[in-house]
C-alpha positions in Angstrom: -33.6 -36.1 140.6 -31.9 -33.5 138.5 -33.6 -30.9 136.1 -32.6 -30.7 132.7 -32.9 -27.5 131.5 -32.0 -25.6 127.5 -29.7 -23.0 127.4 -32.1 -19.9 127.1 -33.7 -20.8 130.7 -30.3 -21.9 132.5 -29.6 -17.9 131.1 -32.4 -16.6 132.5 -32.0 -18.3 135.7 -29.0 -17.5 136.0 -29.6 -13.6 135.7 -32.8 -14.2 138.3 -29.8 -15.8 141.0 -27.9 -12.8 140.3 -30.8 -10.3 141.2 -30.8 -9.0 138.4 -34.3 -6.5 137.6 -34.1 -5.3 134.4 -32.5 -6.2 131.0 -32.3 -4.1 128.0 -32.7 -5.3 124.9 -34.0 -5.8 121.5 -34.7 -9.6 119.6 -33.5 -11.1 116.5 -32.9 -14.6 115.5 -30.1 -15.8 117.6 -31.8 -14.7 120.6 -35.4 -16.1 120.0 -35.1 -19.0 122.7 -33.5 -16.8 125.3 -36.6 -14.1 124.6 -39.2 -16.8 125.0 -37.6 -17.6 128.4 -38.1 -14.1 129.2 -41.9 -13.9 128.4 -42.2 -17.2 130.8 -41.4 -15.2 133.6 -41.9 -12.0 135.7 -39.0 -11.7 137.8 -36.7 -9.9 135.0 -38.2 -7.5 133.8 -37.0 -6.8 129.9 -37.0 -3.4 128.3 -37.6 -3.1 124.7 -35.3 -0.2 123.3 -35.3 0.7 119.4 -31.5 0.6 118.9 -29.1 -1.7 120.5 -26.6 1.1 121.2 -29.6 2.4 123.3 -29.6 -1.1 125.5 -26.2 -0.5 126.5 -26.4 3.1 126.7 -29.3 2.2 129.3 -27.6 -0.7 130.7 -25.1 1.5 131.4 -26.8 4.8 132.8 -28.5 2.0 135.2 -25.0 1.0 136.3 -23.5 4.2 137.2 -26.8 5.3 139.4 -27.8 2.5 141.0 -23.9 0.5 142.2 -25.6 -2.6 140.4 -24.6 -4.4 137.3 -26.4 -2.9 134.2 -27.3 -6.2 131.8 -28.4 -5.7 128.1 -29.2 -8.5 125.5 -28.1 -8.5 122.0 -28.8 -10.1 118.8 -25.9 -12.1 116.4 -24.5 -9.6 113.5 -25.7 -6.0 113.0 -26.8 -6.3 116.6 -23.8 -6.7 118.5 -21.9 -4.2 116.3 -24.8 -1.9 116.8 -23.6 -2.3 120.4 -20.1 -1.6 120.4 -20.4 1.8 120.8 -22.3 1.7 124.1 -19.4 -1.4 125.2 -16.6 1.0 124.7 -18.2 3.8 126.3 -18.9 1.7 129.5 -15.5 0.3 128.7 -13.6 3.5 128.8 -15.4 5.1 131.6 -15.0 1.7 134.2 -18.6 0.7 134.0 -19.7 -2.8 135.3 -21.7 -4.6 132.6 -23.0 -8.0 131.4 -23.8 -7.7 127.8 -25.6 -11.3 126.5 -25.1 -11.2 122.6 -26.7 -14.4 120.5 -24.3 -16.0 117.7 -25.1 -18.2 114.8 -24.9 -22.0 115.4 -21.8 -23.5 116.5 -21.8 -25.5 113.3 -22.0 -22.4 111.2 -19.2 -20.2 113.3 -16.5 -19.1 110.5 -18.7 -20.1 107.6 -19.9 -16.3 106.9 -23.7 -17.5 108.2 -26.3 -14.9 108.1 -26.2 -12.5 110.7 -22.4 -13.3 111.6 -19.6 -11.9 112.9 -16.8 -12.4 115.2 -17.9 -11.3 117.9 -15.2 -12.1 121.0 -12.5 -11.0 118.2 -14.8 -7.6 117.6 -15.3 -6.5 121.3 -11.6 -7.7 122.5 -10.5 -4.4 122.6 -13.4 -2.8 124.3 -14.4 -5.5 127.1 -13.1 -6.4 130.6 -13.4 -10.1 129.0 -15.5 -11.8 127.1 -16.3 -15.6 126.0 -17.8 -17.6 123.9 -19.8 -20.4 125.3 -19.7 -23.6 123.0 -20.2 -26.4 125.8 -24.1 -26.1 126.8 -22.5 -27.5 130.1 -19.9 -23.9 130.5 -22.9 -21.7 129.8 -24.2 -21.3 133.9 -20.3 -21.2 134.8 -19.4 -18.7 132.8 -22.1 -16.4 132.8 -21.5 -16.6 136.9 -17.7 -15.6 135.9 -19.1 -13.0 133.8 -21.0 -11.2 136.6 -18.4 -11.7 139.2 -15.6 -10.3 136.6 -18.2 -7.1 135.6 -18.2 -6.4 139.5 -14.6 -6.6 141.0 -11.0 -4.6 140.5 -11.7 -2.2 138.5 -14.8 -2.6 137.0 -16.2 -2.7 133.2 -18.3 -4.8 130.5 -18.1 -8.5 130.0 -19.7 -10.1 126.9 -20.9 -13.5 126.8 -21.7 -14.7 123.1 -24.2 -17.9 123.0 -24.8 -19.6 119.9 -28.3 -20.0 118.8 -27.8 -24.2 119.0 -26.4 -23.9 123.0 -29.4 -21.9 124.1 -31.6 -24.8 122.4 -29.7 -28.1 124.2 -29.7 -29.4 127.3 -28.0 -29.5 130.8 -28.3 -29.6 133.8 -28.6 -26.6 135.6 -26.0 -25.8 138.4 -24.9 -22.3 139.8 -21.9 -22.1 141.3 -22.5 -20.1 144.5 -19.1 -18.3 144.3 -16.3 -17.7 141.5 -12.7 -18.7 141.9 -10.2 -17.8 139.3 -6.7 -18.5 139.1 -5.6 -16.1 136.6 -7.3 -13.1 138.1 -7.4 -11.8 141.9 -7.9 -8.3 142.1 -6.4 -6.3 145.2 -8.8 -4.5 147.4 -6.5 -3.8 150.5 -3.5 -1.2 149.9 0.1 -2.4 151.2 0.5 -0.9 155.0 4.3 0.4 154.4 3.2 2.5 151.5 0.0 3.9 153.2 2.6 4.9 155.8 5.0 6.5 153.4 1.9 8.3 152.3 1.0 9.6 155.5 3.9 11.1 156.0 3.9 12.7 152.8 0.5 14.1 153.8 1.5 15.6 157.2 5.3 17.6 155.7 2.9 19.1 152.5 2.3 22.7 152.6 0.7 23.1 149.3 -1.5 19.8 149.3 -3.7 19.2 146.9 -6.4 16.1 146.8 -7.5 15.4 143.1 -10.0 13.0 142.5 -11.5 11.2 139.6 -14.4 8.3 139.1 -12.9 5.7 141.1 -14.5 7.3 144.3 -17.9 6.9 142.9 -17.3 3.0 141.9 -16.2 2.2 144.9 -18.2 4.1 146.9 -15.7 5.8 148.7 -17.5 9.8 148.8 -18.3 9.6 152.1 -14.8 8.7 153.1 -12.8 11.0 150.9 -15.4 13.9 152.6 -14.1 12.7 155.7 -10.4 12.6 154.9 -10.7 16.3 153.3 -12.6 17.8 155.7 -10.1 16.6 158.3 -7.3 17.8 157.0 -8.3 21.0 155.4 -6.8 20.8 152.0 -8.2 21.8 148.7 -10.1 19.2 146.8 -10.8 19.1 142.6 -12.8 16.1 140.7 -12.2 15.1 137.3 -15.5 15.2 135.2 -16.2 11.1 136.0 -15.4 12.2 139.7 -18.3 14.7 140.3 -20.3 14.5 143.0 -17.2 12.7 145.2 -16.8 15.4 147.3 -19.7 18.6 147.9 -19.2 20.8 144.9 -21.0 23.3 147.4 -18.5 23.2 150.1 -15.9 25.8 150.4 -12.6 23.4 150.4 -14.0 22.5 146.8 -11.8 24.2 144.1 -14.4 23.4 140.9 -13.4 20.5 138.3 -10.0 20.4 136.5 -8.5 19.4 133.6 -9.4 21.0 129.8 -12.9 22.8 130.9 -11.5 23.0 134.5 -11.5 26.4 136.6 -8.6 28.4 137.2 -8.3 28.0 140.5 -8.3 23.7 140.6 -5.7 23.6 137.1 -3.4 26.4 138.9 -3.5 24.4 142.3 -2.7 21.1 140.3 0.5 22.5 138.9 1.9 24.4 142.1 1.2 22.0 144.4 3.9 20.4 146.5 1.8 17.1 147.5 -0.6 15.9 145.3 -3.0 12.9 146.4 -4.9 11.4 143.6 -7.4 9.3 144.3 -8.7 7.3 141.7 -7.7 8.5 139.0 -5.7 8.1 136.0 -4.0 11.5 135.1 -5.6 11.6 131.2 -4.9 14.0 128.4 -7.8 15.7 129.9 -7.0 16.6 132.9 -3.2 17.2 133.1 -2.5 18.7 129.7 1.0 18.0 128.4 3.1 15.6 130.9 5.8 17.4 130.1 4.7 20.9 131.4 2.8 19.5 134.5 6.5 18.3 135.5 7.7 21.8 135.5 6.8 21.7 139.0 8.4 19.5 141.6 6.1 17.9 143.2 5.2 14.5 145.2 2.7 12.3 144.2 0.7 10.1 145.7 -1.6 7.9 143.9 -4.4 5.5 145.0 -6.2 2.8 142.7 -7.6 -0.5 141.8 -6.0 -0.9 138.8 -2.0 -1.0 138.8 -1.4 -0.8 135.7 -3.1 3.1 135.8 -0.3 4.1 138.0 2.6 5.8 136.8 1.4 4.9 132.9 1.4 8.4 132.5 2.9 10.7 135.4 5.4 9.0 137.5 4.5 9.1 140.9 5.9 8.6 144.4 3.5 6.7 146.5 1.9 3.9 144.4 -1.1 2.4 146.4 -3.0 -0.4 144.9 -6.7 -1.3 146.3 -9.7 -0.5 146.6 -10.4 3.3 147.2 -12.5 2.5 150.2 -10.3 0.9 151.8 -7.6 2.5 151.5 -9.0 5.6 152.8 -10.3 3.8 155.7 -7.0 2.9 156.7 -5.5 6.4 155.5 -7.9 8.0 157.7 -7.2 5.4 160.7 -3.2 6.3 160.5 -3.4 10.0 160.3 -6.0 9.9 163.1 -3.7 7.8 165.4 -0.4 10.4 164.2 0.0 13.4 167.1 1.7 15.5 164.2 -1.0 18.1 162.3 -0.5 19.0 158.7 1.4 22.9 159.0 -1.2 25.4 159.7 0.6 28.4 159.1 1.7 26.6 155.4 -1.9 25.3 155.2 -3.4 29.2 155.4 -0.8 30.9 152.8 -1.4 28.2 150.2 -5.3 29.0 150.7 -4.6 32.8 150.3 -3.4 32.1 147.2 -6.0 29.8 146.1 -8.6 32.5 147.0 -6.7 34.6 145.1 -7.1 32.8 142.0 -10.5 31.7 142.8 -11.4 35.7 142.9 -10.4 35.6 138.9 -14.4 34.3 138.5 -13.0 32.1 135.9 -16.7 31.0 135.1 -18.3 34.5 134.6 -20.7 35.1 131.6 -22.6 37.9 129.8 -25.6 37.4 132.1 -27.5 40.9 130.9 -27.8 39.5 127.4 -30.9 39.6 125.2 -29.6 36.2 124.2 -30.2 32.7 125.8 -27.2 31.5 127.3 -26.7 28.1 128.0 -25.1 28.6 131.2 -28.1 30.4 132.5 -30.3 27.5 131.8 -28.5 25.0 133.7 -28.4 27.7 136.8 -31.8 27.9 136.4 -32.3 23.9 136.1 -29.9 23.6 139.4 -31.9 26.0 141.2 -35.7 24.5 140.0 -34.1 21.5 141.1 -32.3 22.0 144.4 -29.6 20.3 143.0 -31.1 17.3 143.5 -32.1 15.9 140.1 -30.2 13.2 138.5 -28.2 14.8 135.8 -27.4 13.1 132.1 -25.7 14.3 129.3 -24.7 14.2 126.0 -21.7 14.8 124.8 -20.1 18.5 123.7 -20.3 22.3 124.9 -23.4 21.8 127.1 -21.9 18.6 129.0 -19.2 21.1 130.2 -21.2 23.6 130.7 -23.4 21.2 132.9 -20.2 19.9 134.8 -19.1 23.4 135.7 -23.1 24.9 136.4 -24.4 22.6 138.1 -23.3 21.4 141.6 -23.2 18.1 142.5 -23.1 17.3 145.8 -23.8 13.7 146.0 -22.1 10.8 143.9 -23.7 9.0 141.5 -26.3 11.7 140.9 -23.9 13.2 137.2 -24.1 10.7 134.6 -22.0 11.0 131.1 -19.8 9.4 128.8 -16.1 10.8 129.9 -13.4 8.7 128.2 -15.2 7.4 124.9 -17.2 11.2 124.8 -19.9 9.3 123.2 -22.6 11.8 121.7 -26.1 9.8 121.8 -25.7 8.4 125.4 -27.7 11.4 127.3 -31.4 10.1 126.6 -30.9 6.4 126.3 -28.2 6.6 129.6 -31.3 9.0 131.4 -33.5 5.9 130.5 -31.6 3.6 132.5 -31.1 5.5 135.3 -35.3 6.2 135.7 -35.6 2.8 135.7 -33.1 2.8 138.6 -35.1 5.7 140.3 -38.3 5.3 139.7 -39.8 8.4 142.1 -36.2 10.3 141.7 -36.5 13.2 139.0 -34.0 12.7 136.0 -33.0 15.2 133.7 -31.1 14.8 130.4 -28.6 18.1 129.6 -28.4 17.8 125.3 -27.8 19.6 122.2 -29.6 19.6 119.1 -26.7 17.5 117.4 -26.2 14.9 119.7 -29.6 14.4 120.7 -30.6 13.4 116.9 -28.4 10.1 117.6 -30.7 8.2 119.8 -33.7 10.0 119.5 -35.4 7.3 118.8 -36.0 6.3 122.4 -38.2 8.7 122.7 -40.3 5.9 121.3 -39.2 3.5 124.7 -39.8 6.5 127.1 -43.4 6.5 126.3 -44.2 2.7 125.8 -42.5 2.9 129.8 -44.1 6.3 130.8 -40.5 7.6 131.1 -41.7 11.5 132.9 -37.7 12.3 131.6 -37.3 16.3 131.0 -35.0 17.1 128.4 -32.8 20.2 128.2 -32.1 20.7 124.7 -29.4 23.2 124.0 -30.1 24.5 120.8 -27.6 26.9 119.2 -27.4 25.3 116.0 -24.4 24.3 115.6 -22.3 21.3 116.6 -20.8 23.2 119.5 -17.6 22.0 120.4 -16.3 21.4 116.8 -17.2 24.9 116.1 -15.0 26.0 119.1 -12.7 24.6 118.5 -12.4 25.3 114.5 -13.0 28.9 115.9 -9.8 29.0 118.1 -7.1 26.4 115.7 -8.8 26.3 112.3 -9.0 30.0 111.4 -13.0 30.3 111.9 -13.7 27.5 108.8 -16.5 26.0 110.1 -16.7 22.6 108.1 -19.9 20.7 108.4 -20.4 21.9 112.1 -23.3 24.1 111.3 -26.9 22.2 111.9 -28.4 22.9 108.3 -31.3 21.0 108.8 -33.0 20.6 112.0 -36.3 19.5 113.1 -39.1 21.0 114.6 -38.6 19.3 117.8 -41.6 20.6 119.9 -43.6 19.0 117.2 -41.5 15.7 117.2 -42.0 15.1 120.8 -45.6 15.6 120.3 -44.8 12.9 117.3 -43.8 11.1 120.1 -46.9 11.5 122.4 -44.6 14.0 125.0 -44.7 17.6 125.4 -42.9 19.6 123.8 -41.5 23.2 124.6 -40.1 26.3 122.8 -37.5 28.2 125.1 -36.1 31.3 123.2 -35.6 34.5 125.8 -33.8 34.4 129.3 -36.7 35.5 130.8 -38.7 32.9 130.3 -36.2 30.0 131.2 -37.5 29.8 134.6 -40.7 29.8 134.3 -40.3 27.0 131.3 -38.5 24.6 133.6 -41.1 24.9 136.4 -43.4 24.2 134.5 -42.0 21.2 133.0 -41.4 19.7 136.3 -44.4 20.4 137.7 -45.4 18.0 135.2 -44.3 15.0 136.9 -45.9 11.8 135.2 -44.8 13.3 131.2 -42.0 13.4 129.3 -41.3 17.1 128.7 -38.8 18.2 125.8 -37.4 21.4 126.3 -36.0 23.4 123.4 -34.1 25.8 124.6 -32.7 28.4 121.5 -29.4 29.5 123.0 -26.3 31.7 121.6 -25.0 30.5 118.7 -21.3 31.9 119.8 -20.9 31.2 122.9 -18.0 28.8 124.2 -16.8 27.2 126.7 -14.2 29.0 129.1 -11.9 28.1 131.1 -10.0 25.8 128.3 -6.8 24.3 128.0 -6.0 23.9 124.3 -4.9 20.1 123.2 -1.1 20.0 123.9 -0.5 22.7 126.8 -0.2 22.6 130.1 -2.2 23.1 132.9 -1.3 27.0 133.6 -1.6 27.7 129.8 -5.2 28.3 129.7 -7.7 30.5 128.0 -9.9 32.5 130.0 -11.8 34.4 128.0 
């Protein structure tokens, strides 16, 4: 005999079949029945954040360090547009989410009901997919197509909007053990004749290059691009998403690219002869101006999930479309079974030069200064750490600085908003990714600007004993908008100065944390050790840094790659 079951606990049953551990979220009238589903149970554990841009933010920062499906739940109105920001940012950056938002009664949709808006037509531009579920007998269905959609290709956020009356009636409750959908069958397996052409390719270059970008961390693909790299010697950058794909402490590791990149990976990039991108997409970012990067003749090779990335920007040579895993699998397998070896001699002159532009110390700074500087704070956090902490970050000067100081050797392990450049995802994102790793240190790399946009959660950290250390930036200012309105705005620095800031060691105590003042170089050290010797509290770390420092290498907005600033 069949159950009959109401819409909030055919929800919740359905995240319990998906495995899912923990939701993110905060209640409000359309949501009521699916929240008193929740409190029924044990197996889904909810998270009450303070903001809804938080819950994704979390959501999301669970994602990225944990290869599972971050789920948050919304309420109707202000509460789903509160968490459009955190949608796009997952959005942007390729981040697999399910994002449960409650919507007025069916009966009441286009009538300009309390606490309504369109929500599918809001979050169009800014979701995988999404649906509205008006058919209490769709709801199990599609949030199983939800889940499955989140997860495959190229990953990112699906919304599933459930009027208040659906989660109230009836049905039956059926999952569907597997998903089947005409309209959308992602490729995982590259095509065989272009893998070849691309071996080929590979084995003729004598200035290869290997460039990398976030794809290798979705798909879980570090330990083969290490493989492939290390096999055939050639010089390998990540992209800021990209990270922790290959050793940043290995010596055929050139440093990031792109706007912030070093010297020696943006100079590589442009003089290469055979360029093998691996998922990535070749964004304003990281090539500069189109037009300048195709100076250079060059052939390109590029590997992704997601066809329509390829060639949208840079034409390339060698499109390959799957799943970076497995293409690299079979890459690997060809060049292995191939008697022919990549051109030694070729191979050692283009690392000569490389050296050679590596010796340029494109990353130096002032280190005898009587000033903080934010670079020798995150040396010093990647040395009190071993490099093994798990990394967050805000959005601004110290997220580059943090990409370029701190080496990341493993994937998944640097976690920050890249495409959307969200500023208020660093403590909220951190959140999520405890929860991921519970006995696994997390630290969250801020400024004093963008850590005022969420710092409400310090309020969630300690209802969940969070022990999060904060690295708080502080120069005052709003640090990249200053740099940049020092180097194209002629030094007018409009609203980027922090007039009024607060006390923060006395706000975390607000908070029930500890709190720290940081404000020589000699006493950064000491400041962090002690902060992670204290393992079970939340410890908020104010570090008062230069107020003029920036952020070198750069590529100003509309050059090219070999058109950088130094110093």
């Amino acid at each position: 005999m069949s159950t009959e079951l109401t819409g909030a606990e055919i929800t919740v049953r359905c995240l319990q079949k998906e495995g899912v551990d923990y939701i993110f979220g905060y209640p409000g009238g359309a949501v009521l029945f699916i929240y008193d589903e929740l409190f029924k149970q044990d197996k889904v554990k909810h998270v009450l954040v303070r903001h809804e841009q938080a819950a994704v933010h979390a959501a999301d920062g669970y994602a990225r360090s944990s290869n599972k499906i971050g789920v948050a739940l919304v309420t109707s109105g202000p509460g789903v547009t509160n968490a459009v920001t955190g949608i796009a940012t997952a959005y942007m950056d390729s981040i697999p989410l399910v994002i449960i938002s409650g919507q007025v009664p069916t009966h009441a949709i286009g009538l300009d009901a309390f606490q309504e808006v369109d929500t599918v037509g809001i979050t169009r531009p800014c979701v995988k997919h999404n649906f509205l579920v008006k058919n209490i007998d769709e709801l199990a269905a599609t949030i199983k197509k939800a889940f499955y959609i989140a997860s495959t290709g190229r990953p990112g956020p699906v919304l599933v909007d459930i009027p208040k009356d659906v989660s109230q009636q009836k049905a039956e409750f059926i999952y569907p053990n597997s998903v089947t959908m005409r309209s959308y069958n992602p490729v995982t397996r590259g095509h065989a004749g272009q893998i070849r052409k691309a071996v080929q390719l590979i084995l003729e270059a004598k200035r290869p290059m290997i460039y990398t970008g976030g794809g290798v961390i979705l798909s879980d693909a570090a330990e083969r691009l290490t493989e492939l790299v290390q096999m055939l010697g050639f010089p390998c950058t990540n992209t800021l998403m990209g990270l922790g794909g290959y050793p940043a402490t290995d010596k055929q590791f050139v440093g990031m690219l792109g706007m912030h990149g070093t010297y020696e990976a943006n100079m590589a990039m442009q003089h290469c002869d055979v360029l093998i991108a691996v998922g990535a997409r070749f964004d304003d970012r990281v090539i500069g101006n189109p037009k300048h990067f195709f100076n250079e003749d060059r052939k390109i090779i590029h590997i992704d999930i997601d066809p329509s990335s390829i060639s949208k920007r840079v034409k390339v040579d060698v499109p390959i479309v799957g799943n970076v895993t497995d293409v690299l699998d079979e890459l690997i397998k060809q060049l292995k079974a191939r008697k022919e070896k990549p051109e030694q001699t070729a191979l050692d002159a283009w690392w000569t030069q490389i050296d050679a532009w590596r010796a340029r110390n494109c990353l130096k700074y002032d280190r005898s200064s009587t000033v903080t500087k934010p670079q020798w704070v995150i040396e010093k956090l990647y040395e009190v750490t071993e490099g093994n902490a798990f990394i967050t970050s805000d959005v601004g000067q110290h997220q580059m600085w943090a990409a370029q100081f701190y080496k990341f050797d493993l994937p998944r392990r640097w976690i920050n908003s890249g495409g959307l450049g969200t500023m208020g995802f660093g403590l909220p994102a951190a959140m999520g990714v405890q929860f991921a790793n519970r006995e696994n240190v997390v630290a969250c790399i801020t400024g004093e600007a963008s850590i005022q946009m969420c710092i409400q959660e310090l309020s969630t950290c300690k209802q969940y004993n969070l022990p999060l250390k904060i690295i708080n930036l502080n120069n005052r200012y709003m640090g990249m908008v200053r740099q940049w309105q020092e180097f194209f705005h002629g030094n007018r620095y409009a609203e980027s100065y922090m007039d009024a800031l607060p006390n923060f060691v006395k706000l975390a105590e607000s908070y029930g944390h500890v709190g720290m003042k940081i404000e020589r170089p000699e006493d950064v050290e000491g400041a962090l050790k002690e902060a992670f010797q204290l393992k079970e509290r939340l410890v908020f770390m104010d570090f008062i840094t230069d107020q003029t420092e920036n952020v070198f290498p750069m590529v100003p907005g509309g050059k090219g790659l070999s058109e950088m600033i130094l110093v």
